[in-house]
N, C-alpha and C positions, 0 to 999 in steps of 0.2 A: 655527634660532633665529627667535623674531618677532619682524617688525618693530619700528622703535623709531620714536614720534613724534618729529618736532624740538625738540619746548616738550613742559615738563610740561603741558599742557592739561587733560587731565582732571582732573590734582589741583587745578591753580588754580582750575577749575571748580568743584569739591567744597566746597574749602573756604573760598572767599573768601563763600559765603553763609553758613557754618556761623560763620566770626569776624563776619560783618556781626550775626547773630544774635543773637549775646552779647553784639557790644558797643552795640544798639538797646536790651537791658534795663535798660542803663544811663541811657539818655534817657527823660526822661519829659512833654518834648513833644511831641505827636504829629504839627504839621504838622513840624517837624525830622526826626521819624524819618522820615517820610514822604518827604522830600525825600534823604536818605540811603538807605531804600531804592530809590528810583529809578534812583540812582546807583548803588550794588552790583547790582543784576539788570541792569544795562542793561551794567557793567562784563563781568559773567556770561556777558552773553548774546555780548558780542564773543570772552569765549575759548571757549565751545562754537560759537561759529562758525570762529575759529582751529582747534580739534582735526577739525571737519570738512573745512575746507579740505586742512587739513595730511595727512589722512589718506588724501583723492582722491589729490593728489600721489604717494602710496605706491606705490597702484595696485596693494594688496594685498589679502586678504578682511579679517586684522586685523592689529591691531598693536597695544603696550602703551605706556605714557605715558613721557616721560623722564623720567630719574632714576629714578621710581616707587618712591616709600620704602615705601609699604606692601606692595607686594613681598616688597622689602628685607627687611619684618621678619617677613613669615607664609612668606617660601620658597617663592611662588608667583604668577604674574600673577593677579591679585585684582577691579583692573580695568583691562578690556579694552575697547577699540573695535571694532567690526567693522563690514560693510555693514548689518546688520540696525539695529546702534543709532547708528552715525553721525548720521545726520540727525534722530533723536529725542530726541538729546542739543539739539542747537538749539533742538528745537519743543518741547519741553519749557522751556529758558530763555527763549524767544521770550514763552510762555505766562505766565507769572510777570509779567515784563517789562511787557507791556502792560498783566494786571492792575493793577499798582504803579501804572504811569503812570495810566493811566485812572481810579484810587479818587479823587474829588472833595474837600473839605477838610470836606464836610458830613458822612462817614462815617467820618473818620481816626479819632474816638473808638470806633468800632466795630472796625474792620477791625485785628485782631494784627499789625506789621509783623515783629517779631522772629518768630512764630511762622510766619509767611509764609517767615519767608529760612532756617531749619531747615526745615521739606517741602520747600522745593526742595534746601535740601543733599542729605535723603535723597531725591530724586528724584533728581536727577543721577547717585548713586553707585549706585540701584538701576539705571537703564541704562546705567549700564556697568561692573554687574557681569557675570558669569558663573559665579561659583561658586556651584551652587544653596543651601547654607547661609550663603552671602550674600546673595543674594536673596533668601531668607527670613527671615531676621532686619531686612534693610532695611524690605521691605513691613510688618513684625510693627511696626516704630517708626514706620512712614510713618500708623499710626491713632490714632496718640496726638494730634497737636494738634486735630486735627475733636472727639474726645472732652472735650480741655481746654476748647475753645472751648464745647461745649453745658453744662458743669460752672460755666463762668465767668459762663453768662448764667441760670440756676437752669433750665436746663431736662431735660425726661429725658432720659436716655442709656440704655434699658432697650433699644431695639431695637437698636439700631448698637452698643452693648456685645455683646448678643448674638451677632449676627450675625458681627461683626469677631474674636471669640473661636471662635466656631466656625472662619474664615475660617484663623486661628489654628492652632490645633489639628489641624487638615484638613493643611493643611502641614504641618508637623512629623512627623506620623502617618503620612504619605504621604511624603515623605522616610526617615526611620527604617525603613521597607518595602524600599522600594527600596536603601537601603543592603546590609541582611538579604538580599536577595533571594538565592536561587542555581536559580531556574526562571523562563520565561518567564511560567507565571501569576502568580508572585508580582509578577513587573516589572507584568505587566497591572491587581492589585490595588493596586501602589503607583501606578499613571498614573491607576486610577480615584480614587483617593482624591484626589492631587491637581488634578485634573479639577474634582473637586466642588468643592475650593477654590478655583478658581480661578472658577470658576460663582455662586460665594456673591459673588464678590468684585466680577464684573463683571454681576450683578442677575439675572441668568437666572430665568428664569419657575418657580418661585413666590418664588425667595428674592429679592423688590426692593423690597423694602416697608421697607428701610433706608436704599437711596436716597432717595426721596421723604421720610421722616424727617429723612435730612442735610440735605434741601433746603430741608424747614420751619422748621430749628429752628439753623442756624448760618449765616452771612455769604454771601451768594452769592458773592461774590467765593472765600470757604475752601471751599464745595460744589465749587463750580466746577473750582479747581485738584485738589480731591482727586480729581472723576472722568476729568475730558477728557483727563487724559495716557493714560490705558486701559492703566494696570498691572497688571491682571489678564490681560491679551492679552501682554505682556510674560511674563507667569509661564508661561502656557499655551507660548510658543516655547522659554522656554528649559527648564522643567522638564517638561514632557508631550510634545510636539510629536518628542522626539527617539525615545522609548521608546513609546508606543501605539501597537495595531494600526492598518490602515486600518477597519476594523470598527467599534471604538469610538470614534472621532473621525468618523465620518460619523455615527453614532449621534448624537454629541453634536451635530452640524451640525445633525440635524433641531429637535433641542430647542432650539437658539438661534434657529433659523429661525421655529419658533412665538411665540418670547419678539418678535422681529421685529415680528411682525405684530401679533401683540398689543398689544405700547405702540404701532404705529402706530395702531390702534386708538383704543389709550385717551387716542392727545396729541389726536384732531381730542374728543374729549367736553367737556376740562377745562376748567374756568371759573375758573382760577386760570394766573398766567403762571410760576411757577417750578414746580406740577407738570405743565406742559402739556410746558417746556424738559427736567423731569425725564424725561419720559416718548419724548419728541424723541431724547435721547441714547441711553435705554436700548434700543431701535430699531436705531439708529444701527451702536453699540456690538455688539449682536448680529448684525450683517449679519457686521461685522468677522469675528466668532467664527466663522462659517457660512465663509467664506474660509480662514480659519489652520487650519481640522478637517475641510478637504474633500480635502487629505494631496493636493494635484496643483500641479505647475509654475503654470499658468496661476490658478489658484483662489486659490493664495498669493502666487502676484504683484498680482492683483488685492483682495486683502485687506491687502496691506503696501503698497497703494497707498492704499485706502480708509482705513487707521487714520492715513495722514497727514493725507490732506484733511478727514479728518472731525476729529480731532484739532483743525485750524488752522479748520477752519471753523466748527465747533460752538461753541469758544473765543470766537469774534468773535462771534456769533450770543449766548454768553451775557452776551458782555461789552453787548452794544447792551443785552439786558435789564437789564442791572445799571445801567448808565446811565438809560435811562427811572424804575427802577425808585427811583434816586437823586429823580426829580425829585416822581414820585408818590406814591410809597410801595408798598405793594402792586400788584399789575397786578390787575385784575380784567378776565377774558376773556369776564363776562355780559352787558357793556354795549361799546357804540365809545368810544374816549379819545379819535379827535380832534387827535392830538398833530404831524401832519405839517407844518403848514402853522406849526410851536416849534420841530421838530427835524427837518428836510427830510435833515440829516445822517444823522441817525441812523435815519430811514426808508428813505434807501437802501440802506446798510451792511447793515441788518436783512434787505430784502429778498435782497440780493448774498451772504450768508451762507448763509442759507438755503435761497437754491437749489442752492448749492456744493452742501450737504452730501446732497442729495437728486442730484449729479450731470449737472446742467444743461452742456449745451453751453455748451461757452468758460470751465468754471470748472476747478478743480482737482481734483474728485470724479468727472469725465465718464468719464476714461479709466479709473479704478481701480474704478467701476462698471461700464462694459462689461464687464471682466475677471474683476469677478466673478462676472455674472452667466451670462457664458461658462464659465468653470469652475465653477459649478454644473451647470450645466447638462450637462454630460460626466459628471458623478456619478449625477447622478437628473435626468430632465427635467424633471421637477414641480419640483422644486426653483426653476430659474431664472424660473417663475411667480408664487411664492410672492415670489422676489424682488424684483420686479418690484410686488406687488401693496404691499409693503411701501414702498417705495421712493414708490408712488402714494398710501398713506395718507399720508407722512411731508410729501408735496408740497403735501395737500389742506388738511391742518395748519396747515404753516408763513402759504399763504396766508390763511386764516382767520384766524390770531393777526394777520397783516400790518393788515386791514379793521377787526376791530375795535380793534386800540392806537391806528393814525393815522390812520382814515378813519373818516367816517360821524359828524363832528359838529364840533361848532365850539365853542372853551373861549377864555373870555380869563380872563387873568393879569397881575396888576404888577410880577410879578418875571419874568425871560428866563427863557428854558429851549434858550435855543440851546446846542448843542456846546461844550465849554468847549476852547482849542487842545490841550493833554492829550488828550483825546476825538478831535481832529481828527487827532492824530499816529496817535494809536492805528488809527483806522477807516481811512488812507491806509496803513499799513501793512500791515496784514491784508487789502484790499482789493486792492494791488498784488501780495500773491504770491498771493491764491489767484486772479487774473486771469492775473496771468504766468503761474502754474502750470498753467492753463488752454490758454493759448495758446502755452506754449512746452511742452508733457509730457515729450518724450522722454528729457532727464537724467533725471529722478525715475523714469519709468518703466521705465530698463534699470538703473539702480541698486536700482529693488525687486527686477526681473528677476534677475537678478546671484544679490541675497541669498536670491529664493526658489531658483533651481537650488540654490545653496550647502547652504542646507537641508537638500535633499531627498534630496541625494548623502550627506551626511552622517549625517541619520537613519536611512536608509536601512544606510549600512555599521554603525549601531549595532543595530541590529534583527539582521544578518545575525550580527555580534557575540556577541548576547545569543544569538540560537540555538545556533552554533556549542557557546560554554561551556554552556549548560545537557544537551545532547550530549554533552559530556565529561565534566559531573556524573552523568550518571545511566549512562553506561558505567564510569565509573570503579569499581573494587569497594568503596573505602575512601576516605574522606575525602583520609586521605594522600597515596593515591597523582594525588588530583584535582590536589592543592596540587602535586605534585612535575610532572604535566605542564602547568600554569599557567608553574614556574618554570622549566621546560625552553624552553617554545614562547615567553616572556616575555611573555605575553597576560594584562593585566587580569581579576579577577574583575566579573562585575557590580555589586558594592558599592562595587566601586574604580573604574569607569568615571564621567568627567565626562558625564553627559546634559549637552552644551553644542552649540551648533551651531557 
């Protein structure tokens, strides 16, 4: 039997943003709803901190939620906790959270709050789901308000339609395979297919030119949330990660690893601040992937370190922008702003983010960088070069956007531009755990530890799994007689096998 949390947690979690949602459609002041949201993600955020706490306690790999009606009514744990999504459950409502707080009262006409507290409903439910036609159907509705949102303001939706329907499609089709399956190459064609969805999802070198779209053409605050939780890294563990060979996940490693370098590339060129950020994450984001597809202990421990820090760090890092960005309007990265000596606040936040997520001693990214750069480096040596050189574009970047936003000139104004205390909550937040996280690492990094062995044991018995029956398929003389030693030996078919970790 699995464990049982003490509190329903995850449902409260799910669905206290899903009623907040519905019933913000009904308000049609926006500094009110505003203030209402505040309140429900921050409510949020204390019971995804409840379901983590509660679930240390356990001192299990997982466990399901009490009560759990939706169990109840499908006849199966539906959603699930485990060391993998524990603590993403948090930083994920953490994310939201400071969002809310931090949007200024000069942008509440802009900013959807209703359509803010549905994404994180399906955010929540997509980690901590597990069943892969849950997870796919979550991610398939997790593209609808970014769409609404570009429809609402008349602008195009021709690429991120695109894109997100292939992204679509890829799943489903890659799924439906693997269902089918009754040979190891078939499992290997359905891992590729969902591979590539999961690649469209999280920008991979050529397919990114959606991102940078989202980033032009809806709310930074709604860009933001849609990419920094790295749900396509999410999809990649629980529906690829269990079933592909080491061959083709080092394969794919290489190809993330180029995407790497590339946007680090292309963030020190940009002359705009939301695609220099866009190009910052997609970076970032691919380091991650080069980690989770490097199929080793130490690779995956250091990649499920990095998708924290970079996650919490990248968040602050775009929230500083969004704020600057509140005050100026667009950022232009052709000329110096100036802005240090208005917002000494938010010039250091900015710088302190930053180098997290490039992995600076004393931050939260240090450790889950070394690690991975170590586990690269046991796969291909070149590799942890590569990493490394990415790591130093990313660094070259960040400082450059730094000189010219606050430095390098002198602006007066009638109106402030200091930090409004919203702002101040927000950056002392984000500030204090990716420092603590810093300087205290070893919870976080034997809790990633944990979930990568967890893994790899796991994957591992599925792989051995899938051989085995594909074995007994092609010795068997008849279909029938495969089914009858299936139901002798009580061994799942492939089609019937959870890929879950």
């Amino acid at each position: 039997m699995m464990p049982e949390l003490h509190l329903p947690w995850l449902e409260l979690s799910i669905l206290l943003p899903l009623l907040g949602a519905c019933w913000l459609c009904t308000i049609r002041n926006p500094e009110r709803a505003r203030r209402f949201s505040i309140a429900i993600t921050a409510i949020t955020f204390v019971f995804s901190c409840g379901e983590w706490i509660d679930f240390i306690s356990l001192k299990t790999y997982e466990a399901h939620d009490h009560w759990d009606l939706i169990s109840t009514l499908f006849g199966r744990n539906i959603f699930v906790v485990d060391e993998l999504s524990a603590p993403l459950l948090p930083l994920g409502a953490l994310l939201y959270f400071m969002t809310v707080l931090s949007t200024l009262r000069t942008k509440v006409n802009r900013f959807s709050f209703s359509w803010t507290l549905f994404s994180e409903c399906i955010l929540l439910a997509t980690l901590s789901c597990r069943e892969p036609w849950g997870v796919i159907a979550l991610l398939s509705v997790a593209t609808i308000p970014p769409w609404v949102e570009m429809k609402s303001r008349s602008r195009s939706t021709r690429a991120y339609t695109l894109h997100m329907s292939l992204f679509v499609v890829l799943m489903i089709v890659g799924q439906l395979t693997l269902d089918l399956s009754t040979s190891v190459f078939m499992t290997t064609v359905a891992g590729a297919i969902l591979t590539a969805a999961a690649l469209v999802r999280t920008g991979v070198l050529p397919l990114h030119c959606w991102i940078t779209d989202l980033f032009e053409k809806v709310t930074f605050g709604t860009a933001l949330l849609y990419v920094t939780p790295m749900t396509g890294a999410y999809l990649v563990m629980r529906l690829i990660l269990p079933i592909a060979p080491d061959w083709a996940l080092q394969s794919i490693a290489v190809v993330s690893l180029v995407t790497a370098v590339y946007a680090g590339g292309m963030a020190l060129i940009q002359q705009e601040a939301r695609r220099f950020f866009c190009y910052l994450f997609l970076s970032h984001s691919s380091l991650v992937l080069v980690g989770l597809e490097l199929a080793t202990s130490v690779g995956l421990t250091g990649a499920l370190c990095v998708w924290l820090s970079v996650g919490l760090s990248l968040a602050g890092f775009g929230l500083t922008l969004r704020c600057v960005e509140a005050r100026r309007g667009r950022i232009s990265l052709a000329e110096y702003q100036g802005l240090y000596e208005h917002t000494p606040i938010l010039a250091a936040f900015f710088m302190i983010t930053g180098l997290a997520s490039i992995g600076f001693p004393g931050t939260i990214g240090f450790i889950g960088t070394e690690l991975l750069i170590e586990g690269a480096v046991d796969v291909y040596p070149l590799v942890g070069t590569f990493v490394v050189i990415a790591a130093a574009l990313n660094g070259i970047a960040i400082l450059s956007a730094y000189f010219r936003i606050f430095t390098g000139n002198t602006i007066t104004t009638t109106l402030t531009l200091k930090a409004r205390p919203a702002e101040r909550i927000a950056v002392l937040v984000l500030a204090a755990l990716i420092l603590g996280g810093g300087l205290y690492p070893q919870p976080g990094v034997e809790s990633r530890y944990h979930a990568a062995k967890s893994l790899m044991t796991r994957r591992q018995e599925n792989l051995n799994r899938q051989t085995q029956i594909t074995n007994d398929w092609e010795q068997a003389p008849t279909q029938q007689d495969y089914q009858n030693r299936l139901t002798h030996e009580n061994r799942p078919a492939i089609s019937t096998m959870l890929i879950t970790p």
